[in-house]
Z-matrix of the N, CA and C atoms (Angstrom, degrees):
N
C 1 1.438
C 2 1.517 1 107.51
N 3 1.009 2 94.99 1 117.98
C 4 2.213 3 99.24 2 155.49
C 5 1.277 4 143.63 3 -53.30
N 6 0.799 5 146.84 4 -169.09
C 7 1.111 6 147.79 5 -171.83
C 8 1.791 7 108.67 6 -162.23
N 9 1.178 8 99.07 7 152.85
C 10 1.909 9 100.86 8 -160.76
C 11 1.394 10 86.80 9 -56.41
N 12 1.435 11 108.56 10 152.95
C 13 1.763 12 131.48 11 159.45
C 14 2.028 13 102.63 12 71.09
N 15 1.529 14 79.40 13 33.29
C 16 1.970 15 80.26 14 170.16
C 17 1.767 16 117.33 15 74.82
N 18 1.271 17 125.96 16 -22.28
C 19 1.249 18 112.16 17 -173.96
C 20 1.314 19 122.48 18 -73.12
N 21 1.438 20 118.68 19 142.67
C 22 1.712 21 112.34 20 -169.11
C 23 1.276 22 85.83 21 -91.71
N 24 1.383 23 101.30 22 161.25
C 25 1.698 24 131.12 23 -172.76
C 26 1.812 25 96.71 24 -103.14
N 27 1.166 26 112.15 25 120.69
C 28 1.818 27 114.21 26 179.24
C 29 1.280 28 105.60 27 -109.73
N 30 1.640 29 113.34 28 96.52
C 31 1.322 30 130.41 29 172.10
C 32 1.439 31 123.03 30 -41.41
N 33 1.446 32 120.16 31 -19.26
C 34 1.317 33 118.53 32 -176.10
C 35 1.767 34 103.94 33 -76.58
N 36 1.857 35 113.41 34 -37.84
C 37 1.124 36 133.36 35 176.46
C 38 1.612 37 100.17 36 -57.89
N 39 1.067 38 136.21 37 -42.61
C 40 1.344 39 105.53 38 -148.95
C 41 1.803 40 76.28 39 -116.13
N 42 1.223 41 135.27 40 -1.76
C 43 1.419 42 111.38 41 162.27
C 44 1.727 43 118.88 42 -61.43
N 45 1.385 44 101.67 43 -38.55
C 46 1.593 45 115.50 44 174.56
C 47 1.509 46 103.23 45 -47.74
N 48 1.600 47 105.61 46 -58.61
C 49 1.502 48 102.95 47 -152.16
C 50 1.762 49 98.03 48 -71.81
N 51 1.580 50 133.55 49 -28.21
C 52 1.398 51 118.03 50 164.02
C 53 1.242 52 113.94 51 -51.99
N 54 1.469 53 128.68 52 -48.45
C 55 1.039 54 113.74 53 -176.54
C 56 1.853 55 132.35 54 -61.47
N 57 1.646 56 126.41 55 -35.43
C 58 0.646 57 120.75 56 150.41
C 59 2.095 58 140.49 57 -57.98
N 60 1.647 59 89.65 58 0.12
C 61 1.603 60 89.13 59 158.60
C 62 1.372 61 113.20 60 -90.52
N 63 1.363 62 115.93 61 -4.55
C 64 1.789 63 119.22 62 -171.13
C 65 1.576 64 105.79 63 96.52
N 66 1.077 65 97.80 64 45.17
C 67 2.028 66 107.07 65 -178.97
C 68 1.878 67 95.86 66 -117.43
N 69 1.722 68 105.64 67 101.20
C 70 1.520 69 126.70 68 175.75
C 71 2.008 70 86.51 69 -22.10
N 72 1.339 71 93.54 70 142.90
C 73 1.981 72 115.95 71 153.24
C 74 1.749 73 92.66 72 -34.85
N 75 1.310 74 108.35 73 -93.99
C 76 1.799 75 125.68 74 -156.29
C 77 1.513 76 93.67 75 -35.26
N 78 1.398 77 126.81 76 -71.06
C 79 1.498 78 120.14 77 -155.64
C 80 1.464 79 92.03 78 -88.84
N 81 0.998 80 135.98 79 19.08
C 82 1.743 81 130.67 80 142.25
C 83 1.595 82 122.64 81 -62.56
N 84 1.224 83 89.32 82 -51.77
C 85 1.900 84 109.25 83 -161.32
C 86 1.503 85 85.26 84 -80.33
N 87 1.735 86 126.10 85 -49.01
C 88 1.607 87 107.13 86 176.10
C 89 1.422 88 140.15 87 -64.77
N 90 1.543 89 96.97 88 -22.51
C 91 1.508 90 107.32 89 169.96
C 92 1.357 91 115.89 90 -68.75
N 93 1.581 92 105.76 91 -52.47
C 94 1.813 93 114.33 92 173.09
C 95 1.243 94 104.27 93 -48.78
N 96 1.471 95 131.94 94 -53.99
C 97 1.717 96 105.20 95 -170.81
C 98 1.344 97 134.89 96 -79.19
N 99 1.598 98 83.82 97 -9.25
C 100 1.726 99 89.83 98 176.98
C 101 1.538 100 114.21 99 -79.45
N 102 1.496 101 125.89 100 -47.70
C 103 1.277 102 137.15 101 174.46
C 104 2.062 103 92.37 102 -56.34
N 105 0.880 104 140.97 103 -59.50
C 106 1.361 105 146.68 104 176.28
C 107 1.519 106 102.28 105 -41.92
N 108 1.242 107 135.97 106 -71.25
C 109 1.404 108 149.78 107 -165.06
C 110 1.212 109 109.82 108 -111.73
N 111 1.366 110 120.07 109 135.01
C 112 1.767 111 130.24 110 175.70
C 113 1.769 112 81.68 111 -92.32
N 114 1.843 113 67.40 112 158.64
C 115 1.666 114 103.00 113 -171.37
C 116 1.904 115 137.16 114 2.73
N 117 1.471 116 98.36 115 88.43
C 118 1.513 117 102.33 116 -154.06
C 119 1.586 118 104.74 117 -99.74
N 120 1.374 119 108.51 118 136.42
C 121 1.594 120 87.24 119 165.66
C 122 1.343 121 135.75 120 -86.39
N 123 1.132 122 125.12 121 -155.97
C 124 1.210 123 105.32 122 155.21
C 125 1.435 124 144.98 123 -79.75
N 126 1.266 125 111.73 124 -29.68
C 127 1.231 126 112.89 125 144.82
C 128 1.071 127 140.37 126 -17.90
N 129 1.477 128 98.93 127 -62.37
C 130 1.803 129 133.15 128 166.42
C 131 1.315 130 103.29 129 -32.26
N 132 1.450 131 100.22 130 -77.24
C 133 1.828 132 118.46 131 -166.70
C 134 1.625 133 97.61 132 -63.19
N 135 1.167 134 145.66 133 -69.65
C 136 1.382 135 136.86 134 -174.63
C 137 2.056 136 99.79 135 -51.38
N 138 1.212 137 138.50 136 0.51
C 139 1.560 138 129.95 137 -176.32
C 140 1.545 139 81.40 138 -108.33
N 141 1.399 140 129.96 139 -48.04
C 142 1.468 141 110.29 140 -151.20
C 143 1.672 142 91.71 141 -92.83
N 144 1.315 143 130.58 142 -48.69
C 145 1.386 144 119.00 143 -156.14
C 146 1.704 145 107.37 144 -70.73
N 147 1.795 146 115.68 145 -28.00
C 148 1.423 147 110.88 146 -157.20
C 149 1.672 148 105.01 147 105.77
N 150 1.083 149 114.66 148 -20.08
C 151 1.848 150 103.70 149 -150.53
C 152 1.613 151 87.56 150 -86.62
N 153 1.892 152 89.95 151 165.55
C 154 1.287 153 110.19 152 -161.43
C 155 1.804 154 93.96 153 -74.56
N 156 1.254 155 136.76 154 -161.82
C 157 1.546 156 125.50 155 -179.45
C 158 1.591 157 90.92 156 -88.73
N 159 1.758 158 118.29 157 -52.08
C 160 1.623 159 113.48 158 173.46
C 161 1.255 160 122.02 159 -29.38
N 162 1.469 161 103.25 160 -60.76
C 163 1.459 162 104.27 161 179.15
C 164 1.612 163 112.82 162 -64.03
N 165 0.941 164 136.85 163 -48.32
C 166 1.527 165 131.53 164 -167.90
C 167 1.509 166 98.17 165 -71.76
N 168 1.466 167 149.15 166 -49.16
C 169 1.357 168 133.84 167 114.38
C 170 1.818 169 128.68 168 47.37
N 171 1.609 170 81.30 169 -84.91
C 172 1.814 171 105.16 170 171.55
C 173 1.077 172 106.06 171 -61.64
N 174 1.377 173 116.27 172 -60.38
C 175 1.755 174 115.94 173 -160.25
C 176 1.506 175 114.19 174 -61.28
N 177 1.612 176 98.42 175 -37.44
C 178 1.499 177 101.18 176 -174.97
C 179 1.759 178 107.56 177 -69.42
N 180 1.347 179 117.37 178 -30.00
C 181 1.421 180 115.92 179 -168.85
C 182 1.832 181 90.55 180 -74.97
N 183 1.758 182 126.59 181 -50.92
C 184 1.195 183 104.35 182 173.22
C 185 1.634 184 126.47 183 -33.60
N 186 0.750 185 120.47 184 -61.55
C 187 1.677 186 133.27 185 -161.33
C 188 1.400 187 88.04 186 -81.25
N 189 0.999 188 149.64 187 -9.38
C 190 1.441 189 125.55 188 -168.40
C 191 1.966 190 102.65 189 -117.82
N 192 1.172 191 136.83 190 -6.91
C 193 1.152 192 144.31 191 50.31
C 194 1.578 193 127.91 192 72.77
N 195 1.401 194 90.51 193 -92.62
C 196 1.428 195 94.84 194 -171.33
C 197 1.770 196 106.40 195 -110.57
N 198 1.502 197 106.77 196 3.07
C 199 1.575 198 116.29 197 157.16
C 200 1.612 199 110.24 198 117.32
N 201 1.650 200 108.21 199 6.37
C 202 1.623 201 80.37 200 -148.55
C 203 2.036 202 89.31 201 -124.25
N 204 1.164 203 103.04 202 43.58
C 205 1.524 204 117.01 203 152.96
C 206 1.780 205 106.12 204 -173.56
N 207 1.164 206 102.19 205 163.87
C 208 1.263 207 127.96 206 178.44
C 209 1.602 208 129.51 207 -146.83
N 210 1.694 209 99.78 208 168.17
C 211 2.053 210 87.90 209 -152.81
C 212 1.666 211 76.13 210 -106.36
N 213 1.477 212 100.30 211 157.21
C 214 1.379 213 112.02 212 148.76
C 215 1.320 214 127.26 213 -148.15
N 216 1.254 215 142.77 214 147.66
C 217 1.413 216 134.52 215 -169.45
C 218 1.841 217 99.10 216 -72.09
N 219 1.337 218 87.89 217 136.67
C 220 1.509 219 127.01 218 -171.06
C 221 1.515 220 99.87 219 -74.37
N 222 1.514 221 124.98 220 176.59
C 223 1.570 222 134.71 221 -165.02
C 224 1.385 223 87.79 222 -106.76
N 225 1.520 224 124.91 223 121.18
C 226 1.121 225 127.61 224 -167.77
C 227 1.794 226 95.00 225 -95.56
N 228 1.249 227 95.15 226 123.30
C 229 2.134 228 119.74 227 -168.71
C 230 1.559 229 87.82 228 -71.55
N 231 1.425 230 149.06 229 -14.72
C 232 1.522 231 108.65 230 -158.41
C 233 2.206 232 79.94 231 173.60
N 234 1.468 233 85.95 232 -129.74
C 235 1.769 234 98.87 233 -173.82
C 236 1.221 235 108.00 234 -105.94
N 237 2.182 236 107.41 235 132.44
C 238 1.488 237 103.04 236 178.75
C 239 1.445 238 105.18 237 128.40
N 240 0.901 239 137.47 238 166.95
C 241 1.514 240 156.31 239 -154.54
C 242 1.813 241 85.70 240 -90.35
N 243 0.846 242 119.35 241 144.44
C 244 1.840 243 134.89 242 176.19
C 245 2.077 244 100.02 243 -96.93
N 246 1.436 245 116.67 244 133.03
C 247 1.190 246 150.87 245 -162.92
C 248 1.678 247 74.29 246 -69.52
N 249 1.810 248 104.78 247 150.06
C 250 1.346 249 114.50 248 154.95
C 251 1.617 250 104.04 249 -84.37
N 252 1.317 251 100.10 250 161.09
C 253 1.461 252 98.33 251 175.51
C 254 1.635 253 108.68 252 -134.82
N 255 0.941 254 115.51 253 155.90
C 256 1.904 255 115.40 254 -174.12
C 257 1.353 256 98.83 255 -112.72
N 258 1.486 257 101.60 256 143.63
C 259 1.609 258 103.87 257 155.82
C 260 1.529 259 105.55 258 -166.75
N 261 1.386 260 128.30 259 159.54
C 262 1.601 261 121.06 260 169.97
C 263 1.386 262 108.34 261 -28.90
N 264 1.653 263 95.07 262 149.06
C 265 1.587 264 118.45 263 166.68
C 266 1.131 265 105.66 264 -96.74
N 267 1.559 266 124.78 265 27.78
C 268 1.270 267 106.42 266 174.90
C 269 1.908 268 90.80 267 171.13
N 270 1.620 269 121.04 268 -178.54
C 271 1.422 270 117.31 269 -143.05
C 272 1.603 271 108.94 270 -70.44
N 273 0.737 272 119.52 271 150.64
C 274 2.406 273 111.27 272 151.57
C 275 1.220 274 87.04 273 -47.42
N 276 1.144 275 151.00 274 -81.73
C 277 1.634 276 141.76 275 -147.76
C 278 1.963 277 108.43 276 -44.51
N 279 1.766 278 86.78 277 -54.43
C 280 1.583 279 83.98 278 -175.99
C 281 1.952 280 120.29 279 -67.85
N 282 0.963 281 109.29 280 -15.03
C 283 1.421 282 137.21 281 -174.53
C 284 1.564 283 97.25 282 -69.60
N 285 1.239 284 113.91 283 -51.87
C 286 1.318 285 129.82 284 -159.20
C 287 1.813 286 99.56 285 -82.23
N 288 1.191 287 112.72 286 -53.46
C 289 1.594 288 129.65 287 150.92
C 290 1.634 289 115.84 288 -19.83
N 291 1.516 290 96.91 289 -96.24
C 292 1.667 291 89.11 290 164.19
C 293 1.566 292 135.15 291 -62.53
N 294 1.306 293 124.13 292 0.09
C 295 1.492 294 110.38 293 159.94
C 296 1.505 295 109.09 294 -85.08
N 297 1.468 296 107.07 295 -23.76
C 298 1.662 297 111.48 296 177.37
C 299 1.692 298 103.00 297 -50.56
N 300 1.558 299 92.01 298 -71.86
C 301 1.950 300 97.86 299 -171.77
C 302 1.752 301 115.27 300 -44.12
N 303 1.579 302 104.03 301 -26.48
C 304 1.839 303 95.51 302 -171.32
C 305 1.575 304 98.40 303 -75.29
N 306 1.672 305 118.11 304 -24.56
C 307 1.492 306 95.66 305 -175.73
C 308 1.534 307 113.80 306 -107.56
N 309 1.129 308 109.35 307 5.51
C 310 1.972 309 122.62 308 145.44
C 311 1.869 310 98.53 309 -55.96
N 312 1.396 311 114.18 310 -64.77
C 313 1.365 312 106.09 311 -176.00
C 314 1.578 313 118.47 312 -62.88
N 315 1.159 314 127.21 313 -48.66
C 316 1.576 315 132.14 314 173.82
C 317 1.609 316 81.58 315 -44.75
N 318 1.006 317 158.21 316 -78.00
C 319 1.431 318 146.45 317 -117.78
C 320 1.640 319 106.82 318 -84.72
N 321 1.398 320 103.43 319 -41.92
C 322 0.990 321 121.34 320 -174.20
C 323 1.769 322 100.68 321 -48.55
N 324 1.596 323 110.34 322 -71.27
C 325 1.280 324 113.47 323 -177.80
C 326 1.143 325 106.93 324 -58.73
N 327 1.419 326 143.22 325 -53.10
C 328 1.342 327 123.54 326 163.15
C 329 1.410 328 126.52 327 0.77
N 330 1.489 329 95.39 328 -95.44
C 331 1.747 330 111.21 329 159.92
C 332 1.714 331 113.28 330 -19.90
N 333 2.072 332 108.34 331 -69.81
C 334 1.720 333 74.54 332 -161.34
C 335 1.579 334 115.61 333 -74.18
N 336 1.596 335 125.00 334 9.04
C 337 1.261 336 127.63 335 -159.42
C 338 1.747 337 93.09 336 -86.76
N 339 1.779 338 106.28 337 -35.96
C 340 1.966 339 94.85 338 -168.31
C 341 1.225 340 91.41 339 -90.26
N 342 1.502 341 133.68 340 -10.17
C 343 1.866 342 124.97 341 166.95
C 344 1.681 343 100.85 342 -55.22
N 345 1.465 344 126.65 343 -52.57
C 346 1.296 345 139.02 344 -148.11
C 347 1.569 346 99.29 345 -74.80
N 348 1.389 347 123.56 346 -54.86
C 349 1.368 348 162.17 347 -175.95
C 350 1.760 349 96.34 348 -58.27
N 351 1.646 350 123.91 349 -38.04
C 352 1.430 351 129.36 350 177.58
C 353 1.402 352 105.49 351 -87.38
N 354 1.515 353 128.26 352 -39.51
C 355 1.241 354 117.85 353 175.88
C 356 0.937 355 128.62 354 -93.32
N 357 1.634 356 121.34 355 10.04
C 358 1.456 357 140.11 356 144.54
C 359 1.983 358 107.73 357 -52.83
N 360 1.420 359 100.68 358 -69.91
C 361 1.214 360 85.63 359 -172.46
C 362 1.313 361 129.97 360 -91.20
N 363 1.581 362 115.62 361 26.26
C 364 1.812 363 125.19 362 -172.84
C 365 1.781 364 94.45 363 -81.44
């Protein structure tokens, strides 16, 4: 998936940057590929992230969970039941939105913790 004005989104980049808000490895690499790639299966997500199927599993039950993807049956290619497929419950923009606000909030506490941490030692 793109991003407005053509730039590709590099899932490895923004798995890092969840993780440095305190977002677990597993539901890092699942959030990044899903916001990165429309509707993946699992398959998908265990070929692009590395993860074991358990683990990709977890991540998907995290996020799905806390609201911010959902499964849907996949375009069935030929004979046989059609693959679920994952993707946001909602836009890349809004996705992009709420990881913005969690590290507006990490900052926030930041701040009053080295305010607290300065008038400790004045």
């Amino acid at each position: 998936m793109s991003k407005s004005g053509g730039e590709r989104i590099e899932s490895g980049k923004l798995t890092e940057l969840l993780e440095e808000i305190g977002i677990k490895k597993t539901p890092s690499a699942i959030l990044s590929a899903i916001i990165c790639h429309e509707k993946l299966s699992i398959a998908d997500l265990i070929r692009i992230t590395g993860l074991t199927k358990g683990c990709v599993a977890s991540g998907l039950q995290h996020w799905h969970h806390k609201g911010w993807i959902k499964s849907v049956e996949g375009d069935s290619g030929g004979k046989g039941r059609a693959a679920h497929v994952w993707n946001l419950a909602f836009s890349q923009e809004e996705a992009f939105h709420r990881i913005a606000t969690q590290i507006v909030e990490k900052k926030l506490i930041l701040q009053k913790t080295i305010r607290s941490i300065e008038r400790l030692i004045e």
